[in-house]
KOLMARLO-78996 format. One record per residue (C-alpha): residue in three letters; x, y, z; residue number from 0. Coordinates in Angstrom, 2 decimals. Example, Ala and Ser with C-alpha at 12.3 -4.5 7.8 and 13.67 -1.06 7.14 Angstrom:
2
<node><resn>ALA</resn><c1>12.30</c1><c2>-4.50</c2><c3>7.80</c3><resi>0</resi></node>
<node><resn>SER</resn><c1>13.67</c1><c2>-1.06</c2><c3>7.14</c3><resi>1</resi></node>
END
This chain:
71
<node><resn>UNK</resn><c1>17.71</c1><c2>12.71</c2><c3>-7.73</c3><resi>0</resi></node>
<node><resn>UNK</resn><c1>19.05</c1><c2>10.66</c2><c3>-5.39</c3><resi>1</resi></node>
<node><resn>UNK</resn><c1>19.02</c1><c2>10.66</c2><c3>-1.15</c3><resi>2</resi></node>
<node><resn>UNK</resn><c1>15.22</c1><c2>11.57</c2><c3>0.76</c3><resi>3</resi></node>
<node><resn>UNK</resn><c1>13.44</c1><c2>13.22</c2><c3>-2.07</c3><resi>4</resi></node>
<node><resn>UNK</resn><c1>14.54</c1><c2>10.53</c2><c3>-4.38</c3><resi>5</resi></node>
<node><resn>UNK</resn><c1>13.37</c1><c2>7.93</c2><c3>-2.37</c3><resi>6</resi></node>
<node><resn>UNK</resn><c1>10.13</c1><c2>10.12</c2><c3>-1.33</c3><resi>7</resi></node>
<node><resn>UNK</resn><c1>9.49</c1><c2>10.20</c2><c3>-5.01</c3><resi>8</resi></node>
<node><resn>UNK</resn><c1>10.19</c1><c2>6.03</c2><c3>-5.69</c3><resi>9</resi></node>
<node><resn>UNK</resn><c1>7.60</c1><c2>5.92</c2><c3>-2.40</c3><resi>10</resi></node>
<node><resn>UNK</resn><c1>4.86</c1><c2>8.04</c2><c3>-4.16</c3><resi>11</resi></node>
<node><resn>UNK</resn><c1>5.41</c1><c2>6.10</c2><c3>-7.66</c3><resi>12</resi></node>
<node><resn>UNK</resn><c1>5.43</c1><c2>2.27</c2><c3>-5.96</c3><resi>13</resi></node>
<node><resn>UNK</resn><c1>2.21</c1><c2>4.08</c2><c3>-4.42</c3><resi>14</resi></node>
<node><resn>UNK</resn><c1>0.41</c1><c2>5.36</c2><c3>-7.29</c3><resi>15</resi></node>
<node><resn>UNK</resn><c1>1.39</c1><c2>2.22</c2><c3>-9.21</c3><resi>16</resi></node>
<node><resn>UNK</resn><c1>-0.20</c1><c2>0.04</c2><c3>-6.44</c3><resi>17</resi></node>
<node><resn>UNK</resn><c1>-3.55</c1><c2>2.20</c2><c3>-5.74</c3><resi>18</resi></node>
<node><resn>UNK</resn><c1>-3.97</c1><c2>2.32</c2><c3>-9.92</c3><resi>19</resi></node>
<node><resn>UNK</resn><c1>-4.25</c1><c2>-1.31</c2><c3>-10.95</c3><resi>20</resi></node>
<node><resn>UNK</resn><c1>-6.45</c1><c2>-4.58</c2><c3>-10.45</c3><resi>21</resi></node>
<node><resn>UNK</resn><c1>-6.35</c1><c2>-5.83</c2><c3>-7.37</c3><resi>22</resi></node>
<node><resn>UNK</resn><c1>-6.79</c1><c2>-2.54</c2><c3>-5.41</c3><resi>23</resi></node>
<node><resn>UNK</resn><c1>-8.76</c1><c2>-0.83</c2><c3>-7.77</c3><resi>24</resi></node>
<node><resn>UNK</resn><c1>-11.88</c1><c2>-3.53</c2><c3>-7.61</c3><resi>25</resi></node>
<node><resn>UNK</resn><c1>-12.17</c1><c2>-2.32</c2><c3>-4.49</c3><resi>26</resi></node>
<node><resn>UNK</resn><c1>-13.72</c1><c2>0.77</c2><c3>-5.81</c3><resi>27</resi></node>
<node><resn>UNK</resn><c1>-15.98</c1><c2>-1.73</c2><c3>-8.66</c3><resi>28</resi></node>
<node><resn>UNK</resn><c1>-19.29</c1><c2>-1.73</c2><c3>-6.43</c3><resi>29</resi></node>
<node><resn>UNK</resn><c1>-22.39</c1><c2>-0.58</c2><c3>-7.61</c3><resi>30</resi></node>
<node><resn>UNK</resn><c1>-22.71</c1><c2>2.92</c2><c3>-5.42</c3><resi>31</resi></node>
<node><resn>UNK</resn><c1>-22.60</c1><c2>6.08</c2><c3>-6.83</c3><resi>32</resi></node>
<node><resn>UNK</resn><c1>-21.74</c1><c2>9.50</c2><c3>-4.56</c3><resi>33</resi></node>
<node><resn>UNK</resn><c1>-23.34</c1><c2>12.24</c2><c3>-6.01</c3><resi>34</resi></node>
<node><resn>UNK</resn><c1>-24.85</c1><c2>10.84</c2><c3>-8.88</c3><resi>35</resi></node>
<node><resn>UNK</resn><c1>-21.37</c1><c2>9.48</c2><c3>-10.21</c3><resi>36</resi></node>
<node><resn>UNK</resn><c1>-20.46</c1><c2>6.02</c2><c3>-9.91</c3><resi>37</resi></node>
<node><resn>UNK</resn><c1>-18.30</c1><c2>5.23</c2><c3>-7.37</c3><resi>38</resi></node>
<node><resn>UNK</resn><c1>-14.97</c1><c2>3.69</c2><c3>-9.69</c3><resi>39</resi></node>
<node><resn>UNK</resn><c1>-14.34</c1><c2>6.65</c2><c3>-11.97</c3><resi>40</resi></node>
<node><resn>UNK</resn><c1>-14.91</c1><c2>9.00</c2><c3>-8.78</c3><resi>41</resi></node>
<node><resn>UNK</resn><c1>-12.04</c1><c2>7.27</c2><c3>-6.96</c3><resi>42</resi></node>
<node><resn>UNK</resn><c1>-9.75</c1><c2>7.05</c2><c3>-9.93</c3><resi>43</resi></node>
<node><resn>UNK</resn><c1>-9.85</c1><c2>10.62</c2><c3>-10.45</c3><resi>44</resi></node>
<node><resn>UNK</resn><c1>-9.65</c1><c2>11.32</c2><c3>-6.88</c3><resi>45</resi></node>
<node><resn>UNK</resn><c1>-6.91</c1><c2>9.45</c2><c3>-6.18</c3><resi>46</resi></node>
<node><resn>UNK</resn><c1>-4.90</c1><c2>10.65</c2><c3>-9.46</c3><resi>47</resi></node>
<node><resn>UNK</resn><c1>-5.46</c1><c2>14.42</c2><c3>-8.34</c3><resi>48</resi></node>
<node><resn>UNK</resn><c1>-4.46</c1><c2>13.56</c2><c3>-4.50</c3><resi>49</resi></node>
<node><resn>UNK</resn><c1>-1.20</c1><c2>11.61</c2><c3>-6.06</c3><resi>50</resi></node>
<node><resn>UNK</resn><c1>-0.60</c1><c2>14.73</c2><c3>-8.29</c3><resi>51</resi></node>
<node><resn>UNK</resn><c1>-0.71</c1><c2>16.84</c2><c3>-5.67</c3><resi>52</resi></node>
<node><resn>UNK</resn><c1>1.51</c1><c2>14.93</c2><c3>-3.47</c3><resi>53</resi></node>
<node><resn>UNK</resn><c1>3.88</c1><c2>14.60</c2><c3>-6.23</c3><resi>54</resi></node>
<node><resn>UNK</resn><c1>3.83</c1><c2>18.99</c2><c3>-6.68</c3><resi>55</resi></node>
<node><resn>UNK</resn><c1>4.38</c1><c2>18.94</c2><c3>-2.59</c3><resi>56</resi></node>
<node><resn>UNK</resn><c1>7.29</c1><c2>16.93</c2><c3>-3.02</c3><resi>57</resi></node>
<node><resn>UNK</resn><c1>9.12</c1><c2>18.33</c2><c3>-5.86</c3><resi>58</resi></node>
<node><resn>UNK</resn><c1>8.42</c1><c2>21.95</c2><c3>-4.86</c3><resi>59</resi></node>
<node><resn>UNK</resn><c1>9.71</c1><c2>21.22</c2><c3>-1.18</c3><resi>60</resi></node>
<node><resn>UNK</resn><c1>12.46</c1><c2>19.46</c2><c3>-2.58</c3><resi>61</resi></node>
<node><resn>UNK</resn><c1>13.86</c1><c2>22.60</c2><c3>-3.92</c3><resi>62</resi></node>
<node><resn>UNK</resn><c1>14.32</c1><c2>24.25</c2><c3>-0.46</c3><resi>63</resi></node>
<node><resn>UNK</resn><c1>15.85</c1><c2>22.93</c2><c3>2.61</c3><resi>64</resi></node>
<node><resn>UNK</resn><c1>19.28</c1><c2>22.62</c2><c3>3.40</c3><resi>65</resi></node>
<node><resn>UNK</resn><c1>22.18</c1><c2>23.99</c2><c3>0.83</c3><resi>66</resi></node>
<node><resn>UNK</resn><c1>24.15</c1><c2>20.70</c2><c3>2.30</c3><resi>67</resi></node>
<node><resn>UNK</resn><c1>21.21</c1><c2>18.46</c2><c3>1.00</c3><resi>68</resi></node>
<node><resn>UNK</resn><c1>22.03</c1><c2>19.13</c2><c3>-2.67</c3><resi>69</resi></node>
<node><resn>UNK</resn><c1>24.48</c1><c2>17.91</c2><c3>-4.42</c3><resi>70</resi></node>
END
């Protein structure tokens, strides 16, 4: 895929890549828990859902548009 949604996509991945490992993710290593789940495992599966469903709003939108965007 190349053009917008190709670069949309490389956005979301350099995204989820960041948000997913060690530096940014002891942000989430505190001792809190929301609901009677600690805090770390909340946000990892939070933001793995929210990055799926960015990635589904992407590729399905991708899809329609303009007939002059494909290739």
């Amino acid at each position: 895929m190349t053009g917008r949604p190709g670069r949309r996509l490389g956005a979301v991945f350099v995204a989820g890549g960041l948000l997913l490992n060690f530096p940014l993710l002891l942000l989430w290593d505190v001792p809190l828990q929301v609901a009677g789940l600690p805090l770390l495992p909340l946000a990892l599966f939070l933001l793995w859902g929210i990055l799926i469903g960015l990635l589904a709003w992407l590729l399905e939108g991708a899809g329609t548009g303009n007939p002059a965007d494909s290739p």
